[in-house]
C-alpha positions in Angstrom: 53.2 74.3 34.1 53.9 76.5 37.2 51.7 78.5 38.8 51.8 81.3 41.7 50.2 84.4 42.8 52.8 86.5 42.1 53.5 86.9 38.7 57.2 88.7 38.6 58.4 85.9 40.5 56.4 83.2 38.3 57.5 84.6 35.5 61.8 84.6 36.7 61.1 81.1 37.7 59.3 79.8 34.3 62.6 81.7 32.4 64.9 80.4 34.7 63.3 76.8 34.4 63.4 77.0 30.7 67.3 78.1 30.3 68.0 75.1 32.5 66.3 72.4 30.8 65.5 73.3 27.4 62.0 73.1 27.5 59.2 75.5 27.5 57.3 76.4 30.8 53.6 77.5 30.7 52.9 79.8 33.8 49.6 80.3 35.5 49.2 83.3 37.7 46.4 82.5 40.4 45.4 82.5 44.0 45.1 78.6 44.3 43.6 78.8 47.5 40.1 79.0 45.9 37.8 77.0 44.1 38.1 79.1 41.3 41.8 79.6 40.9 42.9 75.8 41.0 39.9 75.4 38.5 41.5 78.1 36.1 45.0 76.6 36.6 43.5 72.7 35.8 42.0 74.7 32.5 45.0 76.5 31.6 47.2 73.2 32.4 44.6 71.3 30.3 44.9 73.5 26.8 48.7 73.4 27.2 49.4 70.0 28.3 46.5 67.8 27.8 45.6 65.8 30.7 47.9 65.8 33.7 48.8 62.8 35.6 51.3 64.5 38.3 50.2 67.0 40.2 53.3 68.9 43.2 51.6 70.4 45.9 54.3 73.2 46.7 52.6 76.5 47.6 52.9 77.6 50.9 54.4 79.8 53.1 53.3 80.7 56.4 53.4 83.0 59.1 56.0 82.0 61.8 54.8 83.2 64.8 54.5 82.6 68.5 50.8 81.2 68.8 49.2 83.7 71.1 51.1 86.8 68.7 49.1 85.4 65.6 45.8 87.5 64.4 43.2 85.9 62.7 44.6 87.1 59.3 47.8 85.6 60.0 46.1 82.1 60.7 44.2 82.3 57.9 46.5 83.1 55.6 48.8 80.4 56.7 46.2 77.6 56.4 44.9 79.2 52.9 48.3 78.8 51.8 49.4 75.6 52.7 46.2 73.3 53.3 43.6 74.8 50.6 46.0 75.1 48.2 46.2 71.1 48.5 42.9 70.8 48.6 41.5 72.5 45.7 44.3 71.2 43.3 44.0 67.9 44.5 40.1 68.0 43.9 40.3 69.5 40.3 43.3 67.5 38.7 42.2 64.0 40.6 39.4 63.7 38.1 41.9 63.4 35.0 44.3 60.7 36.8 41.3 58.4 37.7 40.3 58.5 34.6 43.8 57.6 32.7 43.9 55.4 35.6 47.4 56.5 36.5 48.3 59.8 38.7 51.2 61.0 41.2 50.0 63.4 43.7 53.0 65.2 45.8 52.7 67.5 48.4 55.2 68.8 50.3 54.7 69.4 54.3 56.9 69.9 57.1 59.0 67.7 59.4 57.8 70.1 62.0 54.6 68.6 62.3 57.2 65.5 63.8 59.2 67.3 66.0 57.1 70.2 67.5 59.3 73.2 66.3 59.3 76.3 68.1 56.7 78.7 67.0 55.2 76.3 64.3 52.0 75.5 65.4 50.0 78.0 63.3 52.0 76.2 60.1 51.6 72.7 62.0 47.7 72.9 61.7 47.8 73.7 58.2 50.7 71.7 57.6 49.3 68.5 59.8 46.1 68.8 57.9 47.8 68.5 54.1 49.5 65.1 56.1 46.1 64.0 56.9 44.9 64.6 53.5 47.6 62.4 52.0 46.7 59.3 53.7 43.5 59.7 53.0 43.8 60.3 49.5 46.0 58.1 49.0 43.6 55.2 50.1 40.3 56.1 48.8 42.2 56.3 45.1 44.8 53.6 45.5 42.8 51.0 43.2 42.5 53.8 40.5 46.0 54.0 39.8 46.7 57.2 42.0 49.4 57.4 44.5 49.7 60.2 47.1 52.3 61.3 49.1 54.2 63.9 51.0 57.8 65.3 51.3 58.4 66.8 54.8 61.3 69.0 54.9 63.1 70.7 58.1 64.7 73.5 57.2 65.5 74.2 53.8 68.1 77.7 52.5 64.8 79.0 50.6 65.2 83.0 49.7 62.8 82.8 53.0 65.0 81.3 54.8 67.8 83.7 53.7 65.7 86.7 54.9 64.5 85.0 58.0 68.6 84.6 59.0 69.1 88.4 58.0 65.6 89.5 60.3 66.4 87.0 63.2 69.5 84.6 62.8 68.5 84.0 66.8 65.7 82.4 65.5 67.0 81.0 62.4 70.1 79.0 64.3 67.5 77.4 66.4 65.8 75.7 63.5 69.3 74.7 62.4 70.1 73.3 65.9 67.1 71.3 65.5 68.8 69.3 62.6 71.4 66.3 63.6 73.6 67.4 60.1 73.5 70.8 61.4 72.6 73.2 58.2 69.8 73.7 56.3 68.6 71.2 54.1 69.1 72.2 49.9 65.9 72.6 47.7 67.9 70.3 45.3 68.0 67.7 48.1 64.0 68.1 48.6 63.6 68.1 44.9 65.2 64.6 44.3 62.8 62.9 46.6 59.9 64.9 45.0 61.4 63.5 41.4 61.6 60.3 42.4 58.1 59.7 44.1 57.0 61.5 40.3 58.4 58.3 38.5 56.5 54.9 37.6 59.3 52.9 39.5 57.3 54.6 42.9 54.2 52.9 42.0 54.2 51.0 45.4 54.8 54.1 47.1 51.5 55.8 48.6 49.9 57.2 51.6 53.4 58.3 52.7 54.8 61.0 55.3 58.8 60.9 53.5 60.6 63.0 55.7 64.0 65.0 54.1 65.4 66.1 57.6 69.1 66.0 58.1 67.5 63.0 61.3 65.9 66.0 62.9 62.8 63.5 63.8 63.9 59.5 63.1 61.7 56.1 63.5 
């Protein structure tokens, strides 16, 4: 099940999905950033699935802006996106896990909450928040069989990403420079670690911040 507000793009990505791996995709069109749509989604996902024991946190999108030139839409909008989101699908689809007693929760975040990146801190609120939520989550529900984690990418050659290099490549290079590999991180490469934190074998894998960074922030 996939779900998105915007239901040309949902629907290219469920065909698209479905081509490559021979299954059928359900899609969900919704604003998840309320109460009420991550409740229709956990009732849609229900009929068609059953009960659901992973849940990907992966809408977003923010506003990239110096801090002072952001409005208060702009903020909103990006912590909407990226932190509510989390919060209301967490809180809807938690109930089912706890009560098979098994659940994977996977959100992914941003290495810029790490390394300070230019113009992020709008994101990095909303973005640092979903972090917070992890760890938290990930205790309180440990002994119920849940596990919660995050996936922090730099950079990644997103469609966004694409168009930010057409608008600004100024900009864009300097979140490349940023990176130790020097590129853009691949959505396959993001993907993988979200797959594998998905599996049973991650079981002792919770309350994480996993950062897939090209070593643009290090321990």
């Amino acid at each position: 099940m996939v779900s998105d507000v915007n239901k040309e793009k949902l629907d290219a990505a469920g065909e698209k999905l479905a081509k490559a791996y021979g299954k059928t995709v359900a899609t969900h069109v919704g604003d998840l950033s309320r109460e009420r749509g991550a409740m229709a989604l956990q009732r849609a996902t229900q009929k068609y699935l059953g009960s659901t024991q992973i849940l990907v946190n992966c809408a977003g999108g923010g506003v990239i802006l110096p801090f002072l030139e952001h409005t208060p839409e702009t903020l909103k909008a990006t912590i909407d996106r990226n932190l509510w989101t989390t919060i209301w699908c967490s809180r809807v689809f938690l109930p089912e896990m706890i009560a098979a007693r098994y659940g994977r929760i996977i959100n992914i975040g941003a290495d810029s909450v790490r390394n300070g990146l230019a113009d992020h801190a709008g994101y990095n609120a909303a973005k640092g928040g979903m972090h917070g939520l992890t760890t938290g989550l990930a205790r309180e529900f440990a002994r119920d069989g849940v596990t919660v984690n995050t996936v922090a990418p730099c950079v990644v050659n997103t469609e966004a990403f694409v168009r930010v290099k057409k608008s600004d490549p100024e900009l864009a290079q300097r979140f490349v420079d940023a990176v130790p590999l020097g590129r853009a991180g691949e959505v396959g490469e993001v993907a993988s670690m979200v797959a594998y934190l998905a599996l049973r074998e991650a079981a002792f894998v919770t309350g994480q911040v996993i950062s897939v960074n090209g070593g643009s922030t290090m321990l």
